[in-house]
N, C-alpha and C positions, 0 to 999 in steps of 0.2 A: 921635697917632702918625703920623708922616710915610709917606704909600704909594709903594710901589717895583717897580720890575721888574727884572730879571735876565737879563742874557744868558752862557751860556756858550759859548764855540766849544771843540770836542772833536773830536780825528783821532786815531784809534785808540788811546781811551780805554780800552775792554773790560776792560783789567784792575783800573783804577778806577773808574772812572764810576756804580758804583753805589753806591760809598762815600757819593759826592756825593749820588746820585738818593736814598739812606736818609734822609741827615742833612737834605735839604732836605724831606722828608716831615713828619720830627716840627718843623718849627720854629714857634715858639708863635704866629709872625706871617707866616704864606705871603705870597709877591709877589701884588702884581695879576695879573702874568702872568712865566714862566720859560721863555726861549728856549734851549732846549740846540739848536744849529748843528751838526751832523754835516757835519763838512768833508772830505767825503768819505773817510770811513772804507773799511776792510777788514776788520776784527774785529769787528761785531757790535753796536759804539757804539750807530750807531741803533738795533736792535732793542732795546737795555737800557732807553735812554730812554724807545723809542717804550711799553714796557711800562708804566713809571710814568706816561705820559701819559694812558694810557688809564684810570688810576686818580685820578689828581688832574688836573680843567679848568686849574687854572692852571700848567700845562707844554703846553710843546708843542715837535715837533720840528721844526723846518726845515735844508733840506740843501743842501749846496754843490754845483757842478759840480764831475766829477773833474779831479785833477789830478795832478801830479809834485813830489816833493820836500818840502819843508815847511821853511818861514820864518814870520816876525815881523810879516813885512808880511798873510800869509796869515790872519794869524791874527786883525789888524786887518778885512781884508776880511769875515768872516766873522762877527765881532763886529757891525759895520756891518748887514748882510744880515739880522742878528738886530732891532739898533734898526729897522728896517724894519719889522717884525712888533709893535714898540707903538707906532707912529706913531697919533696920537689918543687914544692915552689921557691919563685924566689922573692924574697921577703928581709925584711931588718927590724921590724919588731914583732914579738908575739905578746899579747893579752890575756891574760883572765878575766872574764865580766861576770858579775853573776847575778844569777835570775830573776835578782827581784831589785834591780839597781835602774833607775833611768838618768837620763845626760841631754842636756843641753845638745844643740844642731852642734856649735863648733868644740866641745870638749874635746874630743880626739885628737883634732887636728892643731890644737894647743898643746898637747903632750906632746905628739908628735915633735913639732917646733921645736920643744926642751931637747928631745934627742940630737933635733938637727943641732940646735947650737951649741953641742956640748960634748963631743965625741966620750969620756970619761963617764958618764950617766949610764947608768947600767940597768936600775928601775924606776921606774917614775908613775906617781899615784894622784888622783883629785883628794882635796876635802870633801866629804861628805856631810851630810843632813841626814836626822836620822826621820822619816815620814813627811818632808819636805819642812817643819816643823825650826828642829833646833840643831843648829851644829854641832858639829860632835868638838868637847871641849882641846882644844890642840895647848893651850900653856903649858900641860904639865906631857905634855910626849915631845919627841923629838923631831925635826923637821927631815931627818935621816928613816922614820918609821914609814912606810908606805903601806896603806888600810888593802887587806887583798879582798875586797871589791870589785876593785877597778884599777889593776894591777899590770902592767906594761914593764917589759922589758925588755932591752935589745938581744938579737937573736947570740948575740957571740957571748955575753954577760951569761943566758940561761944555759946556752949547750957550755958552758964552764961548771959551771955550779950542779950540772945534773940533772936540771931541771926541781922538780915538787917533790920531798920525800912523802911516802905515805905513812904519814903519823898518825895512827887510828885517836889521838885521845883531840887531836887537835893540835893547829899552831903551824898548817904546812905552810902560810902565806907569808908569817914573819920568820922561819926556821930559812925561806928561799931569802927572804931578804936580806938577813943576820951572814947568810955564806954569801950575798955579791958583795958584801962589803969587805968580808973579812980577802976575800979575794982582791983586792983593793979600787973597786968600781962605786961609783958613787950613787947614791940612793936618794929619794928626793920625793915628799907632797909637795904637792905646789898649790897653795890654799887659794891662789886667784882663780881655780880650775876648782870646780862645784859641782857634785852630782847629789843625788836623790838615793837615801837608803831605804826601803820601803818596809822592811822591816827589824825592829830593835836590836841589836846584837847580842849572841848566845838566849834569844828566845824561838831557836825555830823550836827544840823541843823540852825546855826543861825552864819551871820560873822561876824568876827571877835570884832568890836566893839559892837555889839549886847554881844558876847559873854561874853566880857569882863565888861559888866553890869550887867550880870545876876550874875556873879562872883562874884563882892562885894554885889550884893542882896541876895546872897548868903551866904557870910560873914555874912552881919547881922545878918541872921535869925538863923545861927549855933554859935551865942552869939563871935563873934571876938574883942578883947575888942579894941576900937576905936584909943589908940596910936597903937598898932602893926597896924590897917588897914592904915593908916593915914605913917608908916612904909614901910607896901606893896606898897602904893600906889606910894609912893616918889621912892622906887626904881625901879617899873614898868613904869615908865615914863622915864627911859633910855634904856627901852627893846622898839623895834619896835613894832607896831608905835609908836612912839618917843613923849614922852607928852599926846598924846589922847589915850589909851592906859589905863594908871595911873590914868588918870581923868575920864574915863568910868568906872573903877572899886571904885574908891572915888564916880563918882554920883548913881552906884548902892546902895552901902554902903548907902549913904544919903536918897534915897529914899525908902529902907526899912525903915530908922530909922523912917520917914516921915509918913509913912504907917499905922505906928503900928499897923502891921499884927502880931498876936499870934506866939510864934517860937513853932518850930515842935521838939524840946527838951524840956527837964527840967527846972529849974531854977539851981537847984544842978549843973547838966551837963554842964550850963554855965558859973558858978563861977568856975569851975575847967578848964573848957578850957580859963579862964582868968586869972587865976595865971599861966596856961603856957604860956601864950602870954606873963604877964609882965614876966615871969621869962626867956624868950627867947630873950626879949627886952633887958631886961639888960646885956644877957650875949652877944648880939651882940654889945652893947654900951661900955660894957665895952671890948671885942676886938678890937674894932676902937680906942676907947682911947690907948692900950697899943699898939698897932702899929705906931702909930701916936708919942709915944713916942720914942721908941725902933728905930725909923726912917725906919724902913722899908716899901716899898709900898704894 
């Protein structure tokens, strides 16, 4: 079995984070070592952690300077600060978990497994749930996408790729993914592997249709070629709320285009995430077409 470590960054997790701190207690294969990062909390974060640490040697806490605000790039730093803390170990996968995510006893140790049998595997992610609730919809993403959650990857695949760029608007988790691929390492959810989101995505601070803007401004900026958004966007408008929704993510999209804000990638890193989009577009067009034939719904 492949050994690992973990880092989480957490800024005022309190209301989670011991979700985390539990499920990572019972897991049948503890990391070598588990960095929870208090990034300068105000709720108590560290002390929740600092408590399990005192309970289990392979955690431990380390802390940010204080600061103002909270961003993407922040969060990259802080992750950073963590790999810091297993510098010399020896290890074959590192982790990102994050604070408000819990897992099953054996999740780990199933991802792990995937690395073992697959030397090629570069990152490998769970399905997730969003509030133990409802799964998050996987038909219309790729089995290539990995949710950075609960994000693994082999130690040689991240010190290639650089590691997490610090994208302050957002996007460092699929921007790390989008480069182990294009580096040619295979990427992988593996949806028989299940954890616990505990809270909604893009609502830690902004609602819902705020959120759902920043999403396609996001899109832009991480090069999404404009039929797959114009794609997203048609079928998020039958996702609640129903029409505005789909159109806050199209008028994101449009007002980065508008913008012509510099993207926080490459130009290379953009063309290659654009022949997966058209090459994802067709193979979703062409399964609507043979279904449609075949007559089945």
């Amino acid at each position: 079995m492949p050994q690992y470590v973990l880092v989480t960054p957490a800024r005022n997790e309190a209301a989670q984070i011991e979700k985390t701190l539990e499920s990572m207690s019972r897991q049948a294969v503890p990391p070598l070592k588990w960095i929870v990062v208090d990034d300068a909390s105000t709720d108590g974060t560290a002390e929740l952690a600092s408590r399990y640490a005192a309970r289990y040697p392979w955690i431990e806490v380390a802390q940010m300077p204080s600061r103002q605000g909270r961003d993407f790039a922040a969060k990259v730093r802080a992750f950073d600060a963590g790999m810091e803390r297993v510098r010399g170990l020896e290890y074959d996968v590192i982790g990102n978990l994050d604070a408000d995510v819990s897992l099953a006893p054996g999740d780990l140790a199933a991802l792990l497994a995937r690395f073992a049998a697959d030397p090629a595997l570069g990152v490998a992610g769970p399905a997730f749930s969003e509030g133990g609730r409802q799964l998050y919809d996987y038909r219309y993403t790729s089995a290539a996408g990995v949710w950075g959650g609960c994000q693994l990857f082999r130690r040689d695949c991240f010190e290639q790729i650089g590691g997490y760029e610090p994208i302050a608007g957002g996007g460092i988790d699929y921007v790390a993914v989008l480069k182990a691929r294009a580096a040619g390492w295979k990427t992988r959810t593996f949806e028989d592997v299940r954890v616990i989101h505990h809270r909604r995505m893009g609502t830690a601070e902004s609602r819902r249709l705020q959120a759902r803007y920043r999403m396609g401004k996001k899109d832009h900026a991480l090069g999404c070629h404009p039929l797959w958004e114009a794609f997203r966007v048609a079928y998020q408008m039958t996702k609640p709320p129903f029409g505005l929704g789909g159109l806050a993510i199209g008028a994101g999209y449009l007002g980065g285009a508008l913008s012509r804000a510099p993207r926080p990638i490459s130009r290379e890193l953009v063309a290659f995430r654009r022949r997966e989009d058209m090459a994802r577009l067709r193979a979703k067009l062409g399964l609507a077409a043979g279904t449609e034939e075949d007559g089945r719904s």
